[in-house]
MIDOSE-1310 file (N, C-alpha, C; in nm, 2 decimals, decimal comma, always signed):
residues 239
xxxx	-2,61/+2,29/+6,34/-2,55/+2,18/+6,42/-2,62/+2,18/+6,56; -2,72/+2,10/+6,57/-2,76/+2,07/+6,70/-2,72/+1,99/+6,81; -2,70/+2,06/+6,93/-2,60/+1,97/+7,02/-2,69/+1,86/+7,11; -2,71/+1,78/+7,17/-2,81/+1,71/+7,26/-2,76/+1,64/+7,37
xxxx	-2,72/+1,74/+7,45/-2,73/+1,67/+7,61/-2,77/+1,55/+7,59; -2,73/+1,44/+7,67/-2,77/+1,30/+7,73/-2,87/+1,28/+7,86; -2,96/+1,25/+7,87/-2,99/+1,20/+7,98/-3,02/+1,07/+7,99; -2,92/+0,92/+8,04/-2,94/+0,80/+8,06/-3,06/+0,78/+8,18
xxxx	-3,18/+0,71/+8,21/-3,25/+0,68/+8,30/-3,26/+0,58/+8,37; -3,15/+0,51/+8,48/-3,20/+0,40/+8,55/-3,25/+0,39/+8,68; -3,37/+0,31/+8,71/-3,42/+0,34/+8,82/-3,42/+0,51/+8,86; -3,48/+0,54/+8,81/-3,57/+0,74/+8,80/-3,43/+0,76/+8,85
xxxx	-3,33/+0,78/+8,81/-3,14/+0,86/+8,85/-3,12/+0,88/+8,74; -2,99/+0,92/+8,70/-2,93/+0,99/+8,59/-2,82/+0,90/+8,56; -2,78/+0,76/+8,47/-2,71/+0,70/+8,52/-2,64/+0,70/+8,39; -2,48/+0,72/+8,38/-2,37/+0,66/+8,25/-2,31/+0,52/+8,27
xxxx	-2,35/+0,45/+8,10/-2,31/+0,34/+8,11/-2,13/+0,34/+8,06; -2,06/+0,27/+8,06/-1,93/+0,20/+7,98/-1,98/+0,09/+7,88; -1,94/+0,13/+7,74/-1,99/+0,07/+7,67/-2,13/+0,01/+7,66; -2,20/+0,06/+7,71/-2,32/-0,01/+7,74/-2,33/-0,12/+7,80
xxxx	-2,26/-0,10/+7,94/-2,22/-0,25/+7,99/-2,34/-0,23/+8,14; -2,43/-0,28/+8,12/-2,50/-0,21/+8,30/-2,43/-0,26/+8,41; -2,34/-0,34/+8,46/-2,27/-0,39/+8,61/-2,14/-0,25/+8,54; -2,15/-0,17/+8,47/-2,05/-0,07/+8,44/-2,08/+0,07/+8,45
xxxx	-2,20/+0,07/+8,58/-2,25/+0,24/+8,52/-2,21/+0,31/+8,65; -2,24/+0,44/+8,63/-2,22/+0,55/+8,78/-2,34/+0,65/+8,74; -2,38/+0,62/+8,84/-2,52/+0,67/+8,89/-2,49/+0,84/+9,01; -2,57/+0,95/+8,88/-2,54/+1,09/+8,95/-2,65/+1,10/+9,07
xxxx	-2,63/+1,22/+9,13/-2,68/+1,26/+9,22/-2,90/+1,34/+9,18; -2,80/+1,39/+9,06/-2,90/+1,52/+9,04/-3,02/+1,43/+8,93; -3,17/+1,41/+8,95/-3,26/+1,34/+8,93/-3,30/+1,41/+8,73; -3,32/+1,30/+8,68/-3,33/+1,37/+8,56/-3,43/+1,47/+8,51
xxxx	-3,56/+1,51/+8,62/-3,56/+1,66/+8,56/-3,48/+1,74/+8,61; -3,41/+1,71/+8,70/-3,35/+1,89/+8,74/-3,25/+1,86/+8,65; -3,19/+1,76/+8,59/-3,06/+1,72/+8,52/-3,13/+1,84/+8,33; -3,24/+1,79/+8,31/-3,29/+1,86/+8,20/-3,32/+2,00/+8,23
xxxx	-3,37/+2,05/+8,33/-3,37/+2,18/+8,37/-3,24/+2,25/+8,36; -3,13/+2,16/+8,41/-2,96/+2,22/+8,41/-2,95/+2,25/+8,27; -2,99/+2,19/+8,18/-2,95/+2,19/+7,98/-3,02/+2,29/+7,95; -3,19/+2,34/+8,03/-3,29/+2,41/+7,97/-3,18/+2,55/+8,01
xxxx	-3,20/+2,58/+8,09/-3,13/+2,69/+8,18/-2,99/+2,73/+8,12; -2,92/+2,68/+8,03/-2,79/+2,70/+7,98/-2,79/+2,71/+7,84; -2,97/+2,67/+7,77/-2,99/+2,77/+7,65/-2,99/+2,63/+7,56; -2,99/+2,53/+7,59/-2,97/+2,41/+7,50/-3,13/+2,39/+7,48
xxxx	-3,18/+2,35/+7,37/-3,28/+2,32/+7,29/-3,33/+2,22/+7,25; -3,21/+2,10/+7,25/-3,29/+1,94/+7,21/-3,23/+1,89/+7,34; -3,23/+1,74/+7,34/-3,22/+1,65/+7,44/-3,22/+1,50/+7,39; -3,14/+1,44/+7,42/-3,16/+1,29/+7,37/-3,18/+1,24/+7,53
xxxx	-3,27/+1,17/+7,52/-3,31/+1,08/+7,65/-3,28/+0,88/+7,63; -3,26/+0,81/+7,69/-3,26/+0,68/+7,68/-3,30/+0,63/+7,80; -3,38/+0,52/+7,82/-3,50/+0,47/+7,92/-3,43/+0,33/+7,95; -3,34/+0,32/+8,00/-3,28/+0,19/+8,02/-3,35/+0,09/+8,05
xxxx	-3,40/+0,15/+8,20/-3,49/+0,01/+8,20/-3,59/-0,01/+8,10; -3,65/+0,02/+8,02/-3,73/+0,00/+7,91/-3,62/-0,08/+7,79; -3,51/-0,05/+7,82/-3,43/-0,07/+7,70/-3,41/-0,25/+7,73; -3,40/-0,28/+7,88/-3,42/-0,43/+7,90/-3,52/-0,48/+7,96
xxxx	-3,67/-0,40/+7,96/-3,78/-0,45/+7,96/-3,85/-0,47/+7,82; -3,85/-0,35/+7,76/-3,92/-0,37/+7,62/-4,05/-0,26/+7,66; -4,07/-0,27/+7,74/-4,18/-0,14/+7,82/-4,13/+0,04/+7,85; -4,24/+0,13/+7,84/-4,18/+0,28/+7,88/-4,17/+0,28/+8,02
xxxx	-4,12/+0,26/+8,10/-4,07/+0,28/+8,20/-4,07/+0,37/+8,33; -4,04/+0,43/+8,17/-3,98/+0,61/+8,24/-4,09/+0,72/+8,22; -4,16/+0,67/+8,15/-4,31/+0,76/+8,06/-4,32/+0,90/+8,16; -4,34/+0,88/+8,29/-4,36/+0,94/+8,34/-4,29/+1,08/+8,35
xxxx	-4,15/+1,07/+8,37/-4,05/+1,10/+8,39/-4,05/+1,20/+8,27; -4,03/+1,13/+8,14/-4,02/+1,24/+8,01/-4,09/+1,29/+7,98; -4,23/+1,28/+8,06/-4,31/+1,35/+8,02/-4,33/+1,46/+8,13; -4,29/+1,46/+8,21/-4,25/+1,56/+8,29/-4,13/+1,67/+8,24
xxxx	-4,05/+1,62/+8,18/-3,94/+1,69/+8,10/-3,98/+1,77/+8,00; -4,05/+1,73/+7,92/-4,12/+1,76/+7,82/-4,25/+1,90/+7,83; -4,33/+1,86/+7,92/-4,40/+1,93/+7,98/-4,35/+2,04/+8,04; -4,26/+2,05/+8,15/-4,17/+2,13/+8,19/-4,10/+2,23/+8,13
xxxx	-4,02/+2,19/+8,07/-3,92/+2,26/+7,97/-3,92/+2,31/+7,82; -4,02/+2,24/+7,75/-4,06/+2,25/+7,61/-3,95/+2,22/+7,55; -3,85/+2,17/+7,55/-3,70/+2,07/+7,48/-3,77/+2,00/+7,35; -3,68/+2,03/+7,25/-3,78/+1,91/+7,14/-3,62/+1,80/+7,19
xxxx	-3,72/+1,70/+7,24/-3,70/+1,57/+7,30/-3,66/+1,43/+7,19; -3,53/+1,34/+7,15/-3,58/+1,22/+7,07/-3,55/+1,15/+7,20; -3,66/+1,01/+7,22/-3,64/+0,94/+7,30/-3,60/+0,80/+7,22; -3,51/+0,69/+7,31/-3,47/+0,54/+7,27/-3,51/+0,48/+7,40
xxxx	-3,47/+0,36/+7,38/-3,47/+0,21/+7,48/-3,62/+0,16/+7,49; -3,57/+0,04/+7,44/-3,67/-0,09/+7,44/-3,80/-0,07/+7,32; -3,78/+0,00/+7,28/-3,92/+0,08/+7,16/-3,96/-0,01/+7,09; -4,04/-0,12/+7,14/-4,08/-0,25/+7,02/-4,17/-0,26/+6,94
xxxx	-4,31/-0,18/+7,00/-4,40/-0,18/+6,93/-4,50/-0,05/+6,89; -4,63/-0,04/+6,79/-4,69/+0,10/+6,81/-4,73/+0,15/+6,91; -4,78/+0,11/+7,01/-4,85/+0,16/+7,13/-4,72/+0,20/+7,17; -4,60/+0,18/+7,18/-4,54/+0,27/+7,27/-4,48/+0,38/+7,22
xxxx	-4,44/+0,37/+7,08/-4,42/+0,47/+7,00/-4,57/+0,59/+7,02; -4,64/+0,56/+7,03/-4,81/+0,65/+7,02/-4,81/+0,73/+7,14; -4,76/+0,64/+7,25/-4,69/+0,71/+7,43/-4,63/+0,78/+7,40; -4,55/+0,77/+7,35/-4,44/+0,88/+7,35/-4,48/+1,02/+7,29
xxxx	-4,52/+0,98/+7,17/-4,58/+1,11/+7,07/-4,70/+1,21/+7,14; -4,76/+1,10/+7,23/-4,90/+1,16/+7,30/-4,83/+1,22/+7,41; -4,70/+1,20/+7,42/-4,65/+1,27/+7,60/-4,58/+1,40/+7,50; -4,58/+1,37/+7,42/-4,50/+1,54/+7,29/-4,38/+1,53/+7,26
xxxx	-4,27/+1,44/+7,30/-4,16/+1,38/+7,24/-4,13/+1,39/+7,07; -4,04/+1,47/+7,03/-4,04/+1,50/+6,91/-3,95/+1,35/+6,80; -3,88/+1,29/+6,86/-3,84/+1,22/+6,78/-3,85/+1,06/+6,85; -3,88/+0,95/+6,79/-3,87/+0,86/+6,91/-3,76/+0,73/+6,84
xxxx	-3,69/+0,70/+6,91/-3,58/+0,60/+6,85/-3,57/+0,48/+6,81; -3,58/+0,37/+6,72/-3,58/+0,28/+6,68/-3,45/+0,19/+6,66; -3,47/+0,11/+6,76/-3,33/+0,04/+6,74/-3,36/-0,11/+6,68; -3,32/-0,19/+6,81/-3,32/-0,33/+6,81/-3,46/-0,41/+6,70
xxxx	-3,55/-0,32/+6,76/-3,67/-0,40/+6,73/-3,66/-0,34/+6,54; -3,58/-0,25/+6,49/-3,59/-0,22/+6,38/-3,51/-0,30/+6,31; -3,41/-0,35/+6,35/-3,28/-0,39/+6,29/-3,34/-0,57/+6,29; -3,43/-0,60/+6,36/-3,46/-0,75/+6,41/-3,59/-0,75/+6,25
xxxx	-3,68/-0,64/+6,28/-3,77/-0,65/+6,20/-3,79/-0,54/+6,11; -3,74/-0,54/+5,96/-3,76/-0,43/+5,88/-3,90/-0,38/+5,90; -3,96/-0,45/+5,87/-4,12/-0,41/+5,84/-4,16/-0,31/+5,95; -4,15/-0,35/+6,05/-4,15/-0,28/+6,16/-4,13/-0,12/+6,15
xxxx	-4,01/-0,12/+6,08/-3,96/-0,02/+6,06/-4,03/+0,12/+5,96; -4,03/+0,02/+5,86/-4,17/+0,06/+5,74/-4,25/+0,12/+5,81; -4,34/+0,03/+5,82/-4,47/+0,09/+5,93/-4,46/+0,20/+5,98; -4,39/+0,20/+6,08/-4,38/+0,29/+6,19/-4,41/+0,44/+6,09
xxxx	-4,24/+0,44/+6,03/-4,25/+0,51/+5,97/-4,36/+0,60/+5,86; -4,41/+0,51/+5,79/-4,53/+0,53/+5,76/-4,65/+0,63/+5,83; -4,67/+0,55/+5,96/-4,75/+0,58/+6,04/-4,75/+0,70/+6,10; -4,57/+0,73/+6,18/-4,58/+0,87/+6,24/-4,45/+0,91/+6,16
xxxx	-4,50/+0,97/+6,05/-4,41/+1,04/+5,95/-4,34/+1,16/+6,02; -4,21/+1,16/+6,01/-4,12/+1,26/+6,00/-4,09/+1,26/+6,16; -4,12/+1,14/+6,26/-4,15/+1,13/+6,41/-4,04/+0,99/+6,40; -3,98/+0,94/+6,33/-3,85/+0,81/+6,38/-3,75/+0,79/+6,32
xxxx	-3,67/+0,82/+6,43/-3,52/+0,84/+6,44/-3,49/+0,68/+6,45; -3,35/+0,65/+6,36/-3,34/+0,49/+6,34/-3,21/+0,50/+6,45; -3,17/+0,44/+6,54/-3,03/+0,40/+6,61/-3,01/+0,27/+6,56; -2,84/+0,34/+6,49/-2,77/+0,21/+6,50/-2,64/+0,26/+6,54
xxxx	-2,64/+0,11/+6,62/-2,51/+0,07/+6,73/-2,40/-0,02/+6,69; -2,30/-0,01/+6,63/-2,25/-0,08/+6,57/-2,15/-0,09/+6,65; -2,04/-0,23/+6,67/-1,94/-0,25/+6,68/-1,87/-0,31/+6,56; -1,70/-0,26/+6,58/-1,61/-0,32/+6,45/-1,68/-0,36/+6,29
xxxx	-1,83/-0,24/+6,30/-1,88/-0,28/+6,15/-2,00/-0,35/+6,11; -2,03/-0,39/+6,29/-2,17/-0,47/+6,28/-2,26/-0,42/+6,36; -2,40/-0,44/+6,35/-2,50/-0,36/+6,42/-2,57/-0,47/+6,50; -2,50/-0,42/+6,67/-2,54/-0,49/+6,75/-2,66/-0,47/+6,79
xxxx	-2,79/-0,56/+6,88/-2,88/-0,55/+6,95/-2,91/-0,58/+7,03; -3,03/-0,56/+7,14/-3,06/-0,57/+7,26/-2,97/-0,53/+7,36; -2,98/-0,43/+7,33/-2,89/-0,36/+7,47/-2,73/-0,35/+7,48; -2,69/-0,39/+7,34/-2,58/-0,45/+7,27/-2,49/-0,59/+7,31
xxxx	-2,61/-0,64/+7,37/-2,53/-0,78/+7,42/-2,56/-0,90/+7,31; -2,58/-0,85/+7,19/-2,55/-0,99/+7,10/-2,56/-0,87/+6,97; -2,46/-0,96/+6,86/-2,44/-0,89/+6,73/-2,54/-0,93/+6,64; -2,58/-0,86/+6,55/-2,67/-0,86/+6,45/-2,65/-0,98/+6,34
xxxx	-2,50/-0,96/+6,31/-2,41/-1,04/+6,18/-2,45/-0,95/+6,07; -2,49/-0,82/+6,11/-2,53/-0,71/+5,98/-2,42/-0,63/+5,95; -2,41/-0,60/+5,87/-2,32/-0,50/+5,80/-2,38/-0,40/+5,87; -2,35/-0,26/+5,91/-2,41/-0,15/+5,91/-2,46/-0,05/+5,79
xxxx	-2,38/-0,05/+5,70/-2,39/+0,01/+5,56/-2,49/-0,07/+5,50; -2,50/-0,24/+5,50/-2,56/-0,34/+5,40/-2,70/-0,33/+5,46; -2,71/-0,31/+5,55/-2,86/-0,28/+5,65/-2,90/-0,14/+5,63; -2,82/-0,03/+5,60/-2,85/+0,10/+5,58/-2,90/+0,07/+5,43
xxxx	-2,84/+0,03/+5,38/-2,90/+0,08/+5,25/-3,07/-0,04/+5,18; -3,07/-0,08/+5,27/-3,18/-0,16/+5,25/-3,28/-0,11/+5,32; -3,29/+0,00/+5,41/-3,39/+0,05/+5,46/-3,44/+0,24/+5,47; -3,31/+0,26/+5,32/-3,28/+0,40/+5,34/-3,40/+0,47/+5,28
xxxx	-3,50/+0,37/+5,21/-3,60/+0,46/+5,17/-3,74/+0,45/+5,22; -3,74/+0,39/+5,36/-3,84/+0,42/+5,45/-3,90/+0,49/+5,49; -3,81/+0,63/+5,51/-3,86/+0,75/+5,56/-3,81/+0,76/+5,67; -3,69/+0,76/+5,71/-3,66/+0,75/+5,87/-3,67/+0,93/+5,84
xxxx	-3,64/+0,99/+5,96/-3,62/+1,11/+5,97/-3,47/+1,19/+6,01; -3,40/+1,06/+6,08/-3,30/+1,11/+6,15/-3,23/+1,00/+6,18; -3,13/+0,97/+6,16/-3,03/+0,86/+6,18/-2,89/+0,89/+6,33; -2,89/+0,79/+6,45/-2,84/+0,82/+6,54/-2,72/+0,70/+6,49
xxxx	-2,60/+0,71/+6,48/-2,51/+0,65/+6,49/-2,42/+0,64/+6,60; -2,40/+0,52/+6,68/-2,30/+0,48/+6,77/-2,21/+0,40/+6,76; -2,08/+0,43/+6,79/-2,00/+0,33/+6,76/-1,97/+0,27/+6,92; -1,99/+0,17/+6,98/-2,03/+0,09/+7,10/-1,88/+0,13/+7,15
xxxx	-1,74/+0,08/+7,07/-1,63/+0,04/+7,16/-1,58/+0,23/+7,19; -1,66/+0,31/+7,16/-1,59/+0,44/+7,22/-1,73/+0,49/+7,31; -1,84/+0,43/+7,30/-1,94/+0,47/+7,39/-1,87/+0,52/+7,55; -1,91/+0,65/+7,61/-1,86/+0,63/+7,75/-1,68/+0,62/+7,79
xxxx	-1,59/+0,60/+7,68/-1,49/+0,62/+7,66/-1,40/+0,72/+7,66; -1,50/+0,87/+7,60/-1,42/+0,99/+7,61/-1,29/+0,96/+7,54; -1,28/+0,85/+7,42/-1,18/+0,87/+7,34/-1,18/+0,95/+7,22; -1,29/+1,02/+7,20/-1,35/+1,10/+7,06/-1,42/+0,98/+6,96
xxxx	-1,53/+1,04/+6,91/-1,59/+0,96/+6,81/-1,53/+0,89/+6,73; -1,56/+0,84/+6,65/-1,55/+0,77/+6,51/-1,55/+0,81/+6,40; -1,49/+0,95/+6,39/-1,56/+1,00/+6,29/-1,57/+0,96/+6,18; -1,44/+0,87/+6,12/-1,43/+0,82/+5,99/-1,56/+0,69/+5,95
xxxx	-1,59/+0,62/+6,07/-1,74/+0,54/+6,04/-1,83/+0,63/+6,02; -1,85/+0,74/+6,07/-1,95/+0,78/+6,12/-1,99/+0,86/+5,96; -1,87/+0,90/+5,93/-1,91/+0,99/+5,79/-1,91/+0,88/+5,66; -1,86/+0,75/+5,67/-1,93/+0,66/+5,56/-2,08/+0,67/+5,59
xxxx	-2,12/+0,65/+5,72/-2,24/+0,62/+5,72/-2,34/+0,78/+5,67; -2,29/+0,87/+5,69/-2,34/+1,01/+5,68/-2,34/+1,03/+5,56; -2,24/+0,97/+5,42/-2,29/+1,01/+5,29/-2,32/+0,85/+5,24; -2,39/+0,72/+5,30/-2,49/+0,66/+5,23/-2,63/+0,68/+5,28
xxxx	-2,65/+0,76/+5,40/-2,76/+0,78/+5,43/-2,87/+0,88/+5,38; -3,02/+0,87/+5,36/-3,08/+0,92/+5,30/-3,12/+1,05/+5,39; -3,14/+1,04/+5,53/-3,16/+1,12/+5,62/-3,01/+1,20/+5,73; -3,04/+1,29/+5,75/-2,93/+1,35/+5,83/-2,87/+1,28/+5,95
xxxx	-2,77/+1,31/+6,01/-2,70/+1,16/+6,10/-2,69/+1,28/+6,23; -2,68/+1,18/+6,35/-2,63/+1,23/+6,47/-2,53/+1,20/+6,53; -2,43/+1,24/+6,55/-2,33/+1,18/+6,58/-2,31/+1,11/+6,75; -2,28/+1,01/+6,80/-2,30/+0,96/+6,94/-2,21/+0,86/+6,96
xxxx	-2,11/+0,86/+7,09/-2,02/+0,80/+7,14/-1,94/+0,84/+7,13; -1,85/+0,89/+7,26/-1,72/+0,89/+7,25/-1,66/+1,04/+7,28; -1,73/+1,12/+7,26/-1,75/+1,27/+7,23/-1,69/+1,32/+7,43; -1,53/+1,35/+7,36/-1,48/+1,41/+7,51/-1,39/+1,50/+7,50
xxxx	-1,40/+1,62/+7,39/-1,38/+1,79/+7,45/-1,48/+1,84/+7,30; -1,45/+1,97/+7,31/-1,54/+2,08/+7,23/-1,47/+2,08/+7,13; -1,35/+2,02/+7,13/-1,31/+1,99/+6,98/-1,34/+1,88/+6,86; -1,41/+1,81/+6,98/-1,48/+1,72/+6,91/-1,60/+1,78/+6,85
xxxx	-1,68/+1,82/+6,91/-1,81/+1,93/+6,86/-1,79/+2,01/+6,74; -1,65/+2,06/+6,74/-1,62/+2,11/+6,62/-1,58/+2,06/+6,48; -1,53/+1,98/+6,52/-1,46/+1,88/+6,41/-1,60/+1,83/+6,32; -1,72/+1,77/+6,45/-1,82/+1,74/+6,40/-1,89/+1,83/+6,24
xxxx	-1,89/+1,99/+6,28/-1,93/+2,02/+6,20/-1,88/+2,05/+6,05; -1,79/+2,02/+6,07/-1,70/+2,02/+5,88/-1,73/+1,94/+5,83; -1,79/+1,76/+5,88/-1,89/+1,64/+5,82/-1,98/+1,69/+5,74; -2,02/+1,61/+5,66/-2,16/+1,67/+5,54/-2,25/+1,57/+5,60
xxxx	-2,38/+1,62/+5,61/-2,49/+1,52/+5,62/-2,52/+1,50/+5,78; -2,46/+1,56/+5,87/-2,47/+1,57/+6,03/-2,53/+1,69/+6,06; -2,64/+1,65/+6,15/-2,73/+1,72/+6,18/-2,71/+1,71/+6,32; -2,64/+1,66/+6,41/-2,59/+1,69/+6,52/-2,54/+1,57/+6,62
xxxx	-2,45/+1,65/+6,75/-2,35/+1,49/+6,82/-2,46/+1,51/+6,97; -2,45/+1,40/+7,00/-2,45/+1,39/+7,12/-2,37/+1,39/+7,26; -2,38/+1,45/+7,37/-2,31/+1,45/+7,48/-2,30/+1,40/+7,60; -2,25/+1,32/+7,65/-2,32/+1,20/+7,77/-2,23/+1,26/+7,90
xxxx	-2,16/+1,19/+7,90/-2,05/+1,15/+7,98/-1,97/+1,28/+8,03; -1,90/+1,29/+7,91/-1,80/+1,41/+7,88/-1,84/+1,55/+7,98; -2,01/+1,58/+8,00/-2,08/+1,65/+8,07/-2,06/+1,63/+8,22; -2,11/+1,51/+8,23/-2,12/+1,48/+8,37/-2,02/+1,41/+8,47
xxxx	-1,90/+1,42/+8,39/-1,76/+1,42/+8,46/-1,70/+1,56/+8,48; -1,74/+1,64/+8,39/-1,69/+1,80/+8,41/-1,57/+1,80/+8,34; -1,55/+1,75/+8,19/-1,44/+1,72/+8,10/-1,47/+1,86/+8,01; -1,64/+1,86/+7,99/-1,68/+1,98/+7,91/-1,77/+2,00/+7,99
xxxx	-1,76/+2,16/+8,01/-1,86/+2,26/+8,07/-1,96/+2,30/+8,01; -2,07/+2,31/+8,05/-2,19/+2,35/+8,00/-2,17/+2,49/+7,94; -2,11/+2,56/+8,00/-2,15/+2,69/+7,94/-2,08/+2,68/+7,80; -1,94/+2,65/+7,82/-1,81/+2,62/+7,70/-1,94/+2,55/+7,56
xxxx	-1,97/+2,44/+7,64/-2,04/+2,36/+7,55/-2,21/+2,44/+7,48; -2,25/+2,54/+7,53/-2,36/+2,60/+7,46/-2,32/+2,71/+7,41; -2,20/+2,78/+7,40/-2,17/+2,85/+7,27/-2,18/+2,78/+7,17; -2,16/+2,65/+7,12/-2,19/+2,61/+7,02/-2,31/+2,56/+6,94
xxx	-2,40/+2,61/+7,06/-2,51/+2,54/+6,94/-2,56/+2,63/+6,85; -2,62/+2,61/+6,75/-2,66/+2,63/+6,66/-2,52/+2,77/+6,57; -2,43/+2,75/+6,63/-2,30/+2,84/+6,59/-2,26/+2,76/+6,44
């Protein structure tokens, strides 16, 4: 069970959205390498990063930044936001980023998806964001009209490597995941799931791991309000 610290990036800060709403975020103090240093230092191993501003530019943004992280710390890193085309995917892989994220531009364009995959095998993690069943995009401000499941299974034999599941209306909520979406989606999936949104005590962490097909949750919020303590929270990895 791998656990993965959050680090949200807006304008080079450490920032949590609400629902992914940006006029809804709070912006920390502590700059996102020392923020990845804090995870490295407390024995944590991966890292999920998201590049906001990239996520509404369509550009790496932050390049700099995670590759500083990376460099630094040796974290196997998956990065998201705004990920549209090969060259930035190639950025990423070239800065040593172990997984890189595929959202919007995957769900807009299968092929896309294909490719990639193809290309940097066993290197793309698919995100999907779903609300009430549907997989939203662009930053989640317009719906797909996709099924989440009907879209899963139509691309389940691409090769993804790693499947990030979010359910949007508990993102930043600290009401606990989804688990019941979350494990339809974990036994039609071809590749192992990550669990993400919502995630607010260690009992959630736990719960996670009795799911089949979960290869690990993510932790945003819950961290950086001081709901769950870092130390509390790194007995469990790899436990």
């Amino acid at each position: 069970m791998k656990i993965f610290p959050a680090i949200d990036i807006k304008d080079k800060k450490c920032v949590r959205l609400v629902k992914g709403d940006f006029d809804n975020k709070t912006e920390y103090k502590m700059s996102p390498v020392e923020q990845a240093g804090k995870y490295k230092d407390h024995g944590f191993k991966n890292l999920h990063i998201v590049d906001l501003d990239g996520a509404l530019t369509g550009e790496t943004v932050n390049l700099d930044i995670i590759q500083d992280i990376v460099g630094k710390f040796n974290l196997k890193v998956e990065v998201g936001g705004g990920i549209r085309n090969s060259n930035s995917i190639q950025k990423y892989i070239d800065a040593g980023v172990e997984k890189v994220i595929l959202g919007s531009a995957a769900i807009k364009d299968k092929n896309f998806l294909k490719e990639s995959c193809k290309k940097f095998q066993n290197q793309i993690a698919l995100g999907l964001d779903a609300k009430n069943g549907y997989l939203s995009v662009s930053g989640w401000k317009e719906s797909s009209n996709q099924l989440t499941l009907d879209y899963l299974k139509e691309v389940n034999d691409y090769g993804v490597s790693r499947l990030i599941y979010t359910d949007i209306n508990r993102d930043g909520m600290k009401q606990n995941p989804n688990f019941e979406e979350t494990q339809k989606v974990a036994d039609t999936s071809n590749c192992p799931v990550i669990i993400s949104g919502g995630v607010s005590s260690i009992d959630d962490i736990k719960k996670s791991k009795s799911l089949k097909n979960i290869e690990g949750i993510i932790v945003g919020k819950a961290i950086y309000d001081g709901d769950i303590k870092l130390e509390e929270l790194a007995k469990e990895i790899d436990a």
